[in-house]
VEXMARLUM-235135 format. One line per 2 residues: for each residue x, y, z of C-alpha. Coordinates in nm, 2 decimals, decimal comma, padded with zeros to 4 digits. Example, Ala and Ser with C-alpha at 12.3 -4.5 7.8 and 13.67 -1.06 7.14 Angstrom:
! residues 2
01,23/-00,45/00,78  01,37/-00,11/00,71
***
This chain:
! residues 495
00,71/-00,36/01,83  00,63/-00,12/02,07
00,28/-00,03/02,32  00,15/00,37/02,31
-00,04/00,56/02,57  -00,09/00,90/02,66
-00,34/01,16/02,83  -00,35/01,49/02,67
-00,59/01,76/02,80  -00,77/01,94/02,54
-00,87/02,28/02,75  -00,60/02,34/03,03
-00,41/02,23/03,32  -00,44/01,82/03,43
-00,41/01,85/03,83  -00,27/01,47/03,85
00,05/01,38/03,80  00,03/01,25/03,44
00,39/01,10/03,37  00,25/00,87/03,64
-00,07/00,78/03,53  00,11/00,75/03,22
00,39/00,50/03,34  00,08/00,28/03,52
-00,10/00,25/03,19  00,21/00,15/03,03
00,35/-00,08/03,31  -00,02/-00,31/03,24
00,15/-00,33/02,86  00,48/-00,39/02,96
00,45/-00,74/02,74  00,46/-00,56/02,48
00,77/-00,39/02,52  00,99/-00,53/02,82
01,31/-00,39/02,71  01,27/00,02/02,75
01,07/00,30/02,86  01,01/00,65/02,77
00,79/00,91/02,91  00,79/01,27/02,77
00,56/01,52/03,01  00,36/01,77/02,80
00,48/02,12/02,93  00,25/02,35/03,17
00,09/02,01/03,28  -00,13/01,94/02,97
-00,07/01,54/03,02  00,22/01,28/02,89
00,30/01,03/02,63  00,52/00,78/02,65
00,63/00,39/02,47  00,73/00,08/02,58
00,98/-00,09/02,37  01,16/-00,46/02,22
01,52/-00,49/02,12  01,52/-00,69/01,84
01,92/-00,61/01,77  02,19/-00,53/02,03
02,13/-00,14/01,98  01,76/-00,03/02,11
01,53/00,02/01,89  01,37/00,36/01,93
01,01/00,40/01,90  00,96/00,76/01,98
01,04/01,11/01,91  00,97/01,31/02,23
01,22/01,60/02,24  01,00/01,88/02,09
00,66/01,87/01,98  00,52/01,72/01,73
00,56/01,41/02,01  00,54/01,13/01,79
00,52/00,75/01,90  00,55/00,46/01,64
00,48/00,09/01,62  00,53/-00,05/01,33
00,76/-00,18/01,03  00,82/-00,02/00,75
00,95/-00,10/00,41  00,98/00,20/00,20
01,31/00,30/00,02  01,57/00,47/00,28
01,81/00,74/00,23  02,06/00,47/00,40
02,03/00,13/00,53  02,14/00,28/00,88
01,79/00,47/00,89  01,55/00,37/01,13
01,15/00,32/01,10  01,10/00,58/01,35
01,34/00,87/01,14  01,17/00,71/00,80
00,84/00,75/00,97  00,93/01,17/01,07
01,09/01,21/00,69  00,79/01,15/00,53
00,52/01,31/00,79  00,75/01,62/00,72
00,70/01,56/00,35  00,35/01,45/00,38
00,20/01,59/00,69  -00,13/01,41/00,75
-00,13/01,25/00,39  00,18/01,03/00,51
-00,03/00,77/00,60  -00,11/00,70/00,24
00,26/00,68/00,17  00,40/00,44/00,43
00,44/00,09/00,31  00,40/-00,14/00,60
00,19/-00,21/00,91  00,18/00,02/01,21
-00,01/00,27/01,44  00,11/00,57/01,59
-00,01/00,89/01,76  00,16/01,26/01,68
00,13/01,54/01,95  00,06/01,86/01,81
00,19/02,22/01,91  -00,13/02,30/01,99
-00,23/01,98/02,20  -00,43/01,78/01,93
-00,37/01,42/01,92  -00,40/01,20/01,59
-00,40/00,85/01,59  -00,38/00,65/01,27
-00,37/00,27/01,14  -00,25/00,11/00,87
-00,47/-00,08/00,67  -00,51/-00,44/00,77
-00,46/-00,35/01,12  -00,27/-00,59/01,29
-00,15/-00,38/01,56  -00,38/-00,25/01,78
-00,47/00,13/01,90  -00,75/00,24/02,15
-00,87/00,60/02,26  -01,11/00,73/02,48
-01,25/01,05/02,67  -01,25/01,14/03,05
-01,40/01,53/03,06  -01,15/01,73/02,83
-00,84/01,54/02,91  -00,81/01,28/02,54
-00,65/00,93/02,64  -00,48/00,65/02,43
-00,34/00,34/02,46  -00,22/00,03/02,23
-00,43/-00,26/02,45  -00,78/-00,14/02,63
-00,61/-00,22/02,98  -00,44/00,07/02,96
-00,77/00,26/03,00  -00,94/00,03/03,21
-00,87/00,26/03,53  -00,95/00,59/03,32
-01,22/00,59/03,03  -01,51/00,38/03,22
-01,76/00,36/02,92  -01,70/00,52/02,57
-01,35/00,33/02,46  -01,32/00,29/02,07
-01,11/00,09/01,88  -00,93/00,27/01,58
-01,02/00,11/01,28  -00,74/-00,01/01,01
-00,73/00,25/00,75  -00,86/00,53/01,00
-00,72/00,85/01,16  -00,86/01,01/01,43
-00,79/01,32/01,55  -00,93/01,46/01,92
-01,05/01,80/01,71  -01,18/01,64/01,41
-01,32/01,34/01,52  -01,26/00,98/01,26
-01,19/01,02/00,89  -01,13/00,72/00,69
-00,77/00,75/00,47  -00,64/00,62/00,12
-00,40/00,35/00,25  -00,06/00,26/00,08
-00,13/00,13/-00,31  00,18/-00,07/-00,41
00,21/-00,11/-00,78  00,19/-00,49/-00,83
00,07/-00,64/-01,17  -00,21/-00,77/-01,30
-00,29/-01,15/-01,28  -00,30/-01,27/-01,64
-00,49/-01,48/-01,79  -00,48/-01,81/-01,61
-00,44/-01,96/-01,25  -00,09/-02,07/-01,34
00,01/-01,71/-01,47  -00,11/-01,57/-01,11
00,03/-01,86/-00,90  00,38/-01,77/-01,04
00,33/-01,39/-00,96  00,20/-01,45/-00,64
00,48/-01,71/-00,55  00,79/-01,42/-00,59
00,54/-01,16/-00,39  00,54/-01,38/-00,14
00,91/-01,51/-00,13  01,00/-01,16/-00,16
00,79/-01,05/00,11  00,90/-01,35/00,36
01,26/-01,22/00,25  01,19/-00,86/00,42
01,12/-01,00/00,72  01,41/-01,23/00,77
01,64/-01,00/00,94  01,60/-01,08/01,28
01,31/-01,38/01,28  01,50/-01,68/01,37
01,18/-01,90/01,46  00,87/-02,02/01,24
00,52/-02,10/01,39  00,44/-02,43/01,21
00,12/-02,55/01,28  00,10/-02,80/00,98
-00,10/-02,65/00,78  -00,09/-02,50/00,41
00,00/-02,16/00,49  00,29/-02,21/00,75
00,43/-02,45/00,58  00,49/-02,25/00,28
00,61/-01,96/00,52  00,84/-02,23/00,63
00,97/-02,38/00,27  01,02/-02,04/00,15
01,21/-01,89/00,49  01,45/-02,20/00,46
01,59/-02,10/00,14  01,74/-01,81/00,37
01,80/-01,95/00,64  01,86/-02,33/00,64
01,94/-02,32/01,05  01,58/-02,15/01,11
01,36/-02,36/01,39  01,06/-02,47/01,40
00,74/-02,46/01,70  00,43/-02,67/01,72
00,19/-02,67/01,99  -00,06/-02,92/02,05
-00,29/-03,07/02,36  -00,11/-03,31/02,55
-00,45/-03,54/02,61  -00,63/-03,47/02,27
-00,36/-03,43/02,02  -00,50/-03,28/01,73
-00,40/-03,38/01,34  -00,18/-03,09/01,32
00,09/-03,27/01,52  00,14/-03,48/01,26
00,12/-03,27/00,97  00,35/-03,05/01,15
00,60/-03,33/01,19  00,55/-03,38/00,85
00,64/-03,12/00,72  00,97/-03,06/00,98
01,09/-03,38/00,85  01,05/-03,31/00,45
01,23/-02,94/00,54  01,52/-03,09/00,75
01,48/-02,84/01,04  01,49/-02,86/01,40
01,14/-02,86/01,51  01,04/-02,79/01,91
00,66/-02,93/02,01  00,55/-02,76/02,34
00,28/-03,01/02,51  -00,04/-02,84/02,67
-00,12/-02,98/02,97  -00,49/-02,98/03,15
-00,31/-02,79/03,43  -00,15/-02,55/03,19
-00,46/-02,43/03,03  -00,64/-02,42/03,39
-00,37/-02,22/03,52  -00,36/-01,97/03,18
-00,75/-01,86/03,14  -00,83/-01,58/03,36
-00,51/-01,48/03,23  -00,51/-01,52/02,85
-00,85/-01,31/02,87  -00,64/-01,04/03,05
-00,39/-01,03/02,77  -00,66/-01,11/02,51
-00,87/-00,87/02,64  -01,20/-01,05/02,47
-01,45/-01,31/02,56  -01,51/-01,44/02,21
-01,50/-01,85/02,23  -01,25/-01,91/01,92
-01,07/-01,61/02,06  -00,99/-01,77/02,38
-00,95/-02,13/02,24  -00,70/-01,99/01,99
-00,50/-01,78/02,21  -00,43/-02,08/02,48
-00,32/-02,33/02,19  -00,05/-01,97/02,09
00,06/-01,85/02,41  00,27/-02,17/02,53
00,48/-02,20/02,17  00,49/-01,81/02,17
00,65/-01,84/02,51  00,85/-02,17/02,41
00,99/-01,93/02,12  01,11/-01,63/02,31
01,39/-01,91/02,46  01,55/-01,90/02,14
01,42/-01,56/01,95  01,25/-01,25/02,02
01,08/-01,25/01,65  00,85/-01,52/01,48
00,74/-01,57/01,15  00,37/-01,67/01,10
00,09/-01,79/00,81  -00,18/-01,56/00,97
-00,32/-01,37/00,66  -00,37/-01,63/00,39
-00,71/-01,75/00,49  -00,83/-01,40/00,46
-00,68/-01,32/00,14  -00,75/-01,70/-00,05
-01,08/-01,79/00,01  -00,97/-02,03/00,34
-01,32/-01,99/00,51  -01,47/-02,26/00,35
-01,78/-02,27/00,64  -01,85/-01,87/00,51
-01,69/-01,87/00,15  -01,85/-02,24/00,07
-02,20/-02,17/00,26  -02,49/-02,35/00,10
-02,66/-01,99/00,17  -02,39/-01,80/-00,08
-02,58/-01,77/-00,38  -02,39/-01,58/-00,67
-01,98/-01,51/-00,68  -02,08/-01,11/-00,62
-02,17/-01,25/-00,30  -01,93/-01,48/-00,23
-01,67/-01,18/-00,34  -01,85/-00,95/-00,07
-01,84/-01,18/00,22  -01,45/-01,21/00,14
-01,36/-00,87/00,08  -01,54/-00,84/00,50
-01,37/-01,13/00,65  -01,01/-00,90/00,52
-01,15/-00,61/00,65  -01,29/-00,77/01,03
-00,96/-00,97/01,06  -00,82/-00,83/01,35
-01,12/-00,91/01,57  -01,11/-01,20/01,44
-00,72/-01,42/01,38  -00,52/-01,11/01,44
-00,62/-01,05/01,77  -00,57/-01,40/01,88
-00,20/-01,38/01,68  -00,13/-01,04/01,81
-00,19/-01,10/02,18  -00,04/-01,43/02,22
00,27/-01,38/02,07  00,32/-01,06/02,28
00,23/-01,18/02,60  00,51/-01,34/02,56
00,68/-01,02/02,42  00,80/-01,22/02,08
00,74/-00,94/01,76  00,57/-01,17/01,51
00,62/-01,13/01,09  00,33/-01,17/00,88
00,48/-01,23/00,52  00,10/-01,29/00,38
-00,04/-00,93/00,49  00,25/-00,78/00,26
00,11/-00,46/00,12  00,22/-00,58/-00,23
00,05/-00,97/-00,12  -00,25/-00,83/-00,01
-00,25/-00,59/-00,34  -00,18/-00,87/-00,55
-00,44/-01,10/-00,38  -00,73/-00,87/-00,41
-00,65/-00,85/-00,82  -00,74/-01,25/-00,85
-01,08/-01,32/-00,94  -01,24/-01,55/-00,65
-01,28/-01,88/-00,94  -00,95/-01,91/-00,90
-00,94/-01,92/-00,49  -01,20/-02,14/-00,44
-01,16/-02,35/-00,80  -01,36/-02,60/-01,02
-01,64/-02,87/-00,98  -01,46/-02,96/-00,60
-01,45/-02,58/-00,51  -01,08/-02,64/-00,43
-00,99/-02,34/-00,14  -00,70/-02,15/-00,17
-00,65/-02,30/-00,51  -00,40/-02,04/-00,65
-00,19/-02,04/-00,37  -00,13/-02,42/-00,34
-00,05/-02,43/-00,70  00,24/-02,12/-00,62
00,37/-02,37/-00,37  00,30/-02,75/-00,44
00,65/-02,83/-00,56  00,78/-02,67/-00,21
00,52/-02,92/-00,02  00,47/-03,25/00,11
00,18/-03,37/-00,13  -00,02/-03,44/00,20
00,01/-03,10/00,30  -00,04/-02,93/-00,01
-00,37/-03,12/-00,09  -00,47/-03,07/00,35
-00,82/-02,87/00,42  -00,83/-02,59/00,63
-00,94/-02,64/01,01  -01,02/-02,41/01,28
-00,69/-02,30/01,43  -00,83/-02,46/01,82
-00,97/-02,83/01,64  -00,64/-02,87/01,47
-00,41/-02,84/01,80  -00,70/-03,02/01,95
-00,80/-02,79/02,20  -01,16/-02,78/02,13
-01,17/-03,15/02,25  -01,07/-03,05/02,60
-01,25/-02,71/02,67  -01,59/-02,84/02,78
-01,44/-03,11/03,01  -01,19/-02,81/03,19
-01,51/-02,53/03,18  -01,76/-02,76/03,29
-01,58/-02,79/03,65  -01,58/-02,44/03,69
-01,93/-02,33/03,56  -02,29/-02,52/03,55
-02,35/-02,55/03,14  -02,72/-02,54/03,23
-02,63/-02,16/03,34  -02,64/-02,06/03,00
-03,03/-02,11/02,95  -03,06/-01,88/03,29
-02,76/-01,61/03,14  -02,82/-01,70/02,74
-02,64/-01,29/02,65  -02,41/-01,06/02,78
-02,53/-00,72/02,96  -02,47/-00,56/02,65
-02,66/-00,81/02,40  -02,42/-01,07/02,30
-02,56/-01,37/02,27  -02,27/-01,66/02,41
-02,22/-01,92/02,18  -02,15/-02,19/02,46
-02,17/-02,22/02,83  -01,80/-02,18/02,82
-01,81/-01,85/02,69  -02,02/-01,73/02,96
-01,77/-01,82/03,19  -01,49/-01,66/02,98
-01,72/-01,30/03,02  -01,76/-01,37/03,38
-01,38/-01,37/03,41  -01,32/-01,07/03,14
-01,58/-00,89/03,37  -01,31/-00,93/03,70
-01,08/-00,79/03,45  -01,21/-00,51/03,28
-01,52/-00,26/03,31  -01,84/-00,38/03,19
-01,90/-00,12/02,88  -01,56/-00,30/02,77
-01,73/-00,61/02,62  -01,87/-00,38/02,37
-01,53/-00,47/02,16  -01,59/-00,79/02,14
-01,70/-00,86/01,83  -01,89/-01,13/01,65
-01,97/-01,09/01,30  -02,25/-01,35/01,09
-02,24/-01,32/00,74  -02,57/-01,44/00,68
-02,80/-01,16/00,90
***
């Protein structure tokens, strides 16, 4: 993985010294790319671009093409055929934007975000799909900035900063335009939940198997979808280790399901223990890498960050279950509502929670793991799982009289499971570690919870959902400029 930024006048000459401003915006993302840097200067001082980069082999891995415009900067993976096995992403990436021009996008099988240069100083931006990396742009006068986190901007766009939105382009002369993202050819369902379940279950072996290469380490929180990342990633590696987190003082039941699990697979399984101190010491800075105020965000982010950073000890790659809640009906308190009325319904709602699902578990997964600067593998958000996924009617997600969620895919995977954890509910990432049962004790030394009825909303309109995430804003606002809460998002189904 890799972090972009750049500042690109759009009429003339930028008096500051760009490749400077440049380096400063990258050296605040520097987690998400310790290993190298590259600045390119846009000739008669139009701006620069430049990347941060991870090694994930002993030869760098080169995110950039910067000798001659097109500039073009690339974070991503991708998975379509090469002309050899040598070939990197970033010369797959060039090949088929040479082929393609602006309709490569639509062609490139994997997740990513980049930004191409142009001759004639227009910058384009684009996003794969699902979105799980990020990419931010703003304006100052004429001179066009991007970055891949918002504190790269911080110092430079004050009040209009967008995010780019999975699926999107956006070029600094044309403004947003939406794009036909990659279609893989996957087949239909069949008839039955047992027909679909056996499709789904090679997809997703297949998909865990293009992501073995360098991922030595599996984020096991005991639940139904890691642990089938984990069954399925021992059959190719049976030396692959395991990472828990949980609260020292409040253990949550994922602990033991996670032990669980370790025990059935054989594997050598590390627990990092959250201390109070730890998670006191960790806020104002978890918002800074998170770079949000949201409640869950913040509770899910301090349960990732010490296993992410327990895991780069021993690899600089994970593999996680982020995805399948999205894809299999796993929000049982949206999907299982007493207010969902009709399947069309219930088929809407879950068609949104895909499409918001980087402000919402992706952004916690994203930004934990690489404040930690670990590259994390999401087998489930496959283009050809994610394909696949979308073909199977919702009855057979949530299933029968006991509306059963994630139905199909437990039945791909019982025989891989532990019965306990194959039959397990879904709980909110933060409950499960047991977080949530320490929060209110740690926030309410630091903030009155009776503030809240005197500050109920944020400047912008938010309405806080607790008196702890009132404190969380009044850190992210020491952090970050105050039109910046803007991008934190909250979505309710039912208004």
């Amino acid at each position: 993985m890799a972090s972009l930024a750049g500042m690109v006048s759009q009429h003339g000459k930028i008096d500051d010294d760009s490749a400077q401003i440049v380096g400063k915006m990258l050296k605040d993302m520097r987690h998400r790319g310790p290993d190298n840097s590259s600045i390119r200067s846009i000739p008669d001082y139009r701006g620069a671009v430049g990347v941060n980069e991870i090694n994930l082999s002993p030869e760098r891995t080169i995110c950039s093409c910067l000798e001659d415009a097109p500039y073009i900067l690339f974070d991503g993976k991708i998975f379509n055929e090469r002309s050899d096995q040598t070939q990197r992403d970033i010369d797959l990436f060039m090949d088929l934007h040479q082929k393609y021009e602006r309709d490569c996008f639509s062609h490139i099988d994997g997740s990513f975000v980049c930004a191409i240069i142009e001759k004639d100083d227009e910058v384009v931006l684009a996003r794969d799909g699902v979105g799980a990396r990020p990419l931010f742009y703003g304006w100052k006068g004429e001179v066009f900035f991007f970055s891949s986190e918002m504190k790269g901007l911080k110092d430079h766009v004050q009040f209009d900063i967008h995010e780019l939105p999975p699926g999107h382009m956006y070029s600094s002369y044309d403004g947003l335009k939406k794009f036909q993202t990659f279609k893989p050819d996957v087949p239909d369902p069949g008839d039955n939940v047992q027909e679909a379940a056996k499709i789904l279950r090679e997809l997703l072996i297949d998909a865990v198997r293009r992501r073995m290469d360098d991922a030595n380490a599996i984020s096991l929180s005991g639940g139904l979808d890691s642990s089938i990342i984990a069954a399925i990633a021992k059959g190719f590696n049976p030396n692959i280790k395991l990472f828990t987190g949980t609260v020292q003082r409040a253990q949550g039941p994922d602990l033991e399901n996670a032990k669980l699990m370790a025990d059935f697979l054989g594997l050598e399984h590390y627990v990092y223990e959250i201390t109070d101190d730890d998670i006191k010491d960790i806020i104002p800075q978890a918002i800074w890498y998170l770079e949000s105020f949201d409640e869950d965000c913040v509770s899910g982010i301090l349960s990732n960050y010490y296993v992410s950073k327990k895991v780069k000890e021993y690899s600089d790659a994970v593999l996680v279950g982020e995805g399948a809640d999205e894809l299999f009906g796993g929000y049982r308190m949206v999907l299982k509502n007493p207010k969902v009325k009709s399947p069309e319904q219930r088929e809407r709602l879950a068609k949104k929670l895909l499409d918001i699902a980087y402000n919402t578990a992706l952004r916690r997964m994203d930004r934990s793991w690489m404040a930690n600067s670990v590259v994390y593998k999401t087998p489930f958000l496959d283009t050809r799982v994610v394909a696949f996924a979308e073909k199977i009617p919702m009855k057979w997600k949530i299933y029968g009289e006991k509306q059963v969620e994630k139905f199909v895919l437990r039945e791909a995977f019982r025989d891989m499971l532990p019965e306990k954890i194959a039959n397990r509910e879904k709980l909110r990432f933060a409950m499960g570690t047991g977080m949530d049962d320490v929060m209110d004790d740690i926030v309410a030394a630091k903030i009155d919870p009776e503030e809240i009825t005197r500050r109920p909303k944020a400047a912008y309109g938010l309405r806080f959902a607790t008196f702890k995430e009132l404190y969380y804003y009044d850190e992210f606002l020491k952090l970050f400029p105050p039109a910046y809460e803007k991008q934190t998002i909250r979505w309710d189904p039912f208004k």
